[in-house]
C-alpha positions as CSV (number, residue, x, y, z in Angstrom):
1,X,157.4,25.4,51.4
2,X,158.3,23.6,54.8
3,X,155.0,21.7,54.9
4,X,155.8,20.6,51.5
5,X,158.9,19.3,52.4
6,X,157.4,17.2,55.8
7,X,154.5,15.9,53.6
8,X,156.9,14.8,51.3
9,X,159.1,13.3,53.7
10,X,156.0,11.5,55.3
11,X,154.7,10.7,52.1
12,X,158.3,9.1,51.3
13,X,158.4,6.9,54.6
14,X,155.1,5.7,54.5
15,X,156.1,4.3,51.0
16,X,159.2,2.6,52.1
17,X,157.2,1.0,55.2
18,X,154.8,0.1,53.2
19,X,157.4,-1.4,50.4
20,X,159.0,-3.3,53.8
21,X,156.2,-5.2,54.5
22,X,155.1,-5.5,50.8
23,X,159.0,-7.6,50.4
24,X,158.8,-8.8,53.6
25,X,155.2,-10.5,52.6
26,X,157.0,-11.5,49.2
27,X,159.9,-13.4,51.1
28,X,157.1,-15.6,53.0
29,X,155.9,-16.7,50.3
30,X,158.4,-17.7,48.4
31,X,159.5,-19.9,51.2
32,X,156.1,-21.5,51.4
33,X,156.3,-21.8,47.1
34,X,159.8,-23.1,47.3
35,X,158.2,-25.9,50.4
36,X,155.6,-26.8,48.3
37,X,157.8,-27.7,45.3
38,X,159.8,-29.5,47.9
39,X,157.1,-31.9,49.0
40,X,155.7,-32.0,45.5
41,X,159.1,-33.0,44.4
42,X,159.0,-35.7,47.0
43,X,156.0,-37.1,46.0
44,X,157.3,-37.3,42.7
45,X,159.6,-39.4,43.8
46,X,157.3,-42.0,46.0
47,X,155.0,-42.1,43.2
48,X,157.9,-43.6,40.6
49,X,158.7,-46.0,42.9
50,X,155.0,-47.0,42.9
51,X,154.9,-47.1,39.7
52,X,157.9,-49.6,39.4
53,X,156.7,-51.4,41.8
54,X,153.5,-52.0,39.9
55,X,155.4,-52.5,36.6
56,X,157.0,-55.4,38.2
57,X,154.2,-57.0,40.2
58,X,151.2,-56.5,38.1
59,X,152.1,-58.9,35.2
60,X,153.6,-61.4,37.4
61,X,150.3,-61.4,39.5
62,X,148.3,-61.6,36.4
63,X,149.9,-64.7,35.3
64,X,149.1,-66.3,38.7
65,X,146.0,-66.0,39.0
66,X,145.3,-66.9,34.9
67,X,146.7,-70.1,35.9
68,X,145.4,-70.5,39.3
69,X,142.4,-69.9,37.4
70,X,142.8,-72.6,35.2
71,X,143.6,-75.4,37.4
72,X,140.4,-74.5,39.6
73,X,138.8,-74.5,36.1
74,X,140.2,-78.0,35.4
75,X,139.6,-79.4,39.0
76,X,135.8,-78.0,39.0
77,X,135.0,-79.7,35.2
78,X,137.0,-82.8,36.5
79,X,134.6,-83.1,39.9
80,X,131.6,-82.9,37.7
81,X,132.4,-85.9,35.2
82,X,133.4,-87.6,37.7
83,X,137.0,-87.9,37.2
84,X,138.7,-87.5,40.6
């Protein structure tokens, strides 16, 4: 009955050691899960203002060089007739 009782007890602390390091192991990673939303969160971030940032320049840009376009256009049809 005795030898019951130690493997029990053994069988008992083993199990809470071993239910230590599973928590323990559960507690890292959620630190590294919770850093990793962090930097995604972060990147979030930088990647709206790039957006915006693109949003505002991108059509402006596109007008310029439509009508830089043009007048080289103009200047290059004018050189060939002849008309300076």
């Amino acid at each position: 009955m005795m030898t019951v009782q130690i493997n029990s007890l053994d069988y008992v602390r083993n199990n809470v050691i071993a239910l230590n390091s599973v928590a323990s192991s559960s507690q890292k990673q959620a630190e590294e899960m919770r850093q990793y939303a962090e930097h995604a969160r972060q990147d979030t971030r930088h990647m709206r203002r790039l957006a915006f940032l693109t949003m505002c320049y991108l059509p402006s840009t596109t007008v310029a060089v439509c009508v830089l376009y043009k007048a080289i256009h103009e200047d290059l049809t004018n050189k060939r007739k002849g008309n300076f």
